[in-house]
N, C-alpha and C positions, 0 to 999 in steps of 0.2 A: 686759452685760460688754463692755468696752473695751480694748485693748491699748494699751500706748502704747511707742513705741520712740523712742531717742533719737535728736537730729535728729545724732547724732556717729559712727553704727552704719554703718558700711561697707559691710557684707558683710548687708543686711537678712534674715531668713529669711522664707522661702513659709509664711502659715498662712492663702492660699486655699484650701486643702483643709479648713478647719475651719471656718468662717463665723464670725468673729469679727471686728469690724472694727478696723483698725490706726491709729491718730493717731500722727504724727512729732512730738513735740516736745520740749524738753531736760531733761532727768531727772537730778537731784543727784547721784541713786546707777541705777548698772547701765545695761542695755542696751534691758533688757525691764522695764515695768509693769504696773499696771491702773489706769486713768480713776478720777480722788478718790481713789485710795488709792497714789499712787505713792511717800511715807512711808511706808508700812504695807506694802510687798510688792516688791521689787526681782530681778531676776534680772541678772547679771553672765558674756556671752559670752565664751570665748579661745578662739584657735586656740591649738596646741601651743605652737608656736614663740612666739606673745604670752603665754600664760601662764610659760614659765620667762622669758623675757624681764623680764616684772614683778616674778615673785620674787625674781629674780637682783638685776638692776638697778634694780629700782624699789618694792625688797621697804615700805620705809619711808613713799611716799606709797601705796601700795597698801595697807599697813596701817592708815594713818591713815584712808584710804576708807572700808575695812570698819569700823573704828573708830568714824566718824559715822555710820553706817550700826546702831548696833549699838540703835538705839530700833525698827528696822522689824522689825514680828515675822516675817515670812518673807521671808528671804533665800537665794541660791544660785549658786553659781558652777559655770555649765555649760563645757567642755571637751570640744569638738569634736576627738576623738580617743579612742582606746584605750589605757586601762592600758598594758597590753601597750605599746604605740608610745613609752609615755615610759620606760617601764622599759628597753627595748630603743633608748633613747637615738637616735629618730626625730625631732632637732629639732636646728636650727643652732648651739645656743652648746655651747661647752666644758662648761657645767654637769653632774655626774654624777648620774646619775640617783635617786640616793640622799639627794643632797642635793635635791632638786628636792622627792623624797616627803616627807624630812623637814619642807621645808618651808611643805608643803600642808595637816601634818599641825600645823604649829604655829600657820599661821593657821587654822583650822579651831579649834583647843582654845583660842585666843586672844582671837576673834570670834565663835564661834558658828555660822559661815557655812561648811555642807557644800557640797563639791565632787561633783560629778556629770559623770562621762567618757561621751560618745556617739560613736558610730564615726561618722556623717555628719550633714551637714545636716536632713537629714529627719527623721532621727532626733532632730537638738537641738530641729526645729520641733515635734516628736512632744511633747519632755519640756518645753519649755516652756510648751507650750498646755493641757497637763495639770498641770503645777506650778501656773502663775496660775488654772488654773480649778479647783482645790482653796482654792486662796486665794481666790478672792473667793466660793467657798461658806463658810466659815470668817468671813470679814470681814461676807461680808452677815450672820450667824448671828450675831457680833455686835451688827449693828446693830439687829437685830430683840429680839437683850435688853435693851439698853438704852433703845429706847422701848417698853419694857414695864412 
């Protein structure tokens, strides 16, 4: 098992604590993948502030993303923050926080694609190394029924 992170991720997460090795390179969808199966399993980083930022302003090519996105059987968009932080209106734009959930709530029933809130870094590198290593148990499980 191979991670692959996109060569456009700013802010990379630490998952030397897991032994998994990391390949940099450009990924159609998301942040985070797995080696041969980066079509089949996507993970999608925001900080607070980038995620209302997106819905707000940039709700339409962010839909259309999840949109091409919608043949990858496991998708996720992790948010590095607390419920709580967006409820309690913890981010720079004017957005109300009502609207922000509404409309987490709309991409999410639109696209298929569950949101996942983690209070820090360690934390997102915790649930993503666990996400993709659920998925590529899943996907190898696959591959082993069909050359069967």
């Amino acid at each position: 098992m191979t991670f692959v992170q996109d060569t456009r991720e700013q802010r990379p997460l630490d998952f030397s604590g897991y032994s998994v090795p990391v390949v940099i390179k450009k990924l159609d969808f998301g942040d985070y993948s797995l080696e041969g199966f980066e079509s089949s399993c996507f993970v999608e980083r925001k900080s607070l502030n980038d995620l209302v930022q997106t819905l707000i302003r940039q709700r339409v090519r962010f839909g259309k993303e999840l949109n091409r996105a919608k043949l990858a059987r496991y998708k996720l968009v992790v948010v590095e923050s607390t419920l709580s932080q967006l409820y309690d209106h913890h981010y720079t734009s004017l957005a109300k926080p009502s609207s922000v959930l509404g409309l987490i709530n709309y991409v999410t029933t639109e696209t298929g694609v569950p949101f996942v809130f983690t209070d820090t870094p360690g934390l997102t590198a915790w649930w993503v190394f666990s996400y993709l290593r659920q998925c590529y148990k899943r996907l190898q499980e696959g591959l082993e029924k069909d050359h069967e």
